[in-house]
GUKOL-503019 format. One line per field, with one value per residue (C-alpha): residue number from 0; residue in one letter; x, z, y. Coordinates in steps of 0.2 Angstrom, whole numbers, plus 5000, padded with zeros to 4 digits. Example, Ala and Ser with C-alpha at 12.3 -4.5 7.8 and 13.67 -1.06 7.14 Angstrom:
2
k: c(0	1) $
r: c(A	S) $
x: c(5062	5068) $
z: c(5039	5036) $
y: c(4978	4995) $
% end
This chain:
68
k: c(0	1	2	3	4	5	6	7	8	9	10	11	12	13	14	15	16	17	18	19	20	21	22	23	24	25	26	27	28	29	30	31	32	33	34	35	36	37	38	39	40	41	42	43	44	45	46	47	48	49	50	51	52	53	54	55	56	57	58	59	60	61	62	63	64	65	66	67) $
r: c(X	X	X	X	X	X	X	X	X	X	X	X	X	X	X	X	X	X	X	X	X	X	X	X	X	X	X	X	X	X	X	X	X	X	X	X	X	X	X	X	X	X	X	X	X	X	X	X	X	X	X	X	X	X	X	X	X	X	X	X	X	X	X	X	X	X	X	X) $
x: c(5000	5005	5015	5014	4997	4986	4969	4960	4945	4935	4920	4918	4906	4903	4912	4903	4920	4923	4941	4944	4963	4965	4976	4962	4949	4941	4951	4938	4947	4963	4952	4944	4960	4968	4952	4952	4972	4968	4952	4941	4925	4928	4914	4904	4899	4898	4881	4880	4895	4901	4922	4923	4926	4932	4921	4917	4907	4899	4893	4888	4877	4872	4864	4855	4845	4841	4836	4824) $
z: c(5000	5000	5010	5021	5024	5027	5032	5039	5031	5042	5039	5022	5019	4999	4985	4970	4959	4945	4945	4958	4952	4957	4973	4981	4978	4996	5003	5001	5008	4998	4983	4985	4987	4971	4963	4969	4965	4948	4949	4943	4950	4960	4950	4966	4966	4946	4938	4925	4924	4904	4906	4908	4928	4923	4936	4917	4911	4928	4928	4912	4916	4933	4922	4909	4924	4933	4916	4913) $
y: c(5000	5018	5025	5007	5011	4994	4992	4975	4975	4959	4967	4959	4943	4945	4952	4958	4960	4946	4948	4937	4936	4955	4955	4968	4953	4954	4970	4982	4995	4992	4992	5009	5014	5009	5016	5032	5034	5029	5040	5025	5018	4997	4986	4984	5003	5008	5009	4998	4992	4991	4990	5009	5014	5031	5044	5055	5038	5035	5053	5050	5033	5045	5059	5047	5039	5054	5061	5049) $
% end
């Protein structure tokens, strides 16, 4: 992690992310992290969820359905 930073995350009972190779499989915490330096969205949390995590297509998918 950054800067040695680590985090238990034993709060976790499911996953929702397919890539179960990804070494943050299970470590929510470490995931957010990753995402967040990478200003990309985990699967768990993104609308819709077509390969692109960037934050500019999930405000994308966010406005078309609160525009509907």
């Amino acid at each position: 992690m950054k800067d040695g930073f680590s985090m238990s995350c034993q709060n976790v009972i499911e996953c929702a992310c397919p890539k179960t190779e990804c070494e943050n499989n299970r470590k929510c915490c470490a995931c957010v992290i990753k995402h967040r330096e990478t200003d990309s969205v985990p699967f768990c949390l993104f609308l819709d969820n077509d390969g692109d995590k960037s934050m500019a297509n999930l405000y994308q998918k966010l406005k078309e359905r609160f525009e509907k």
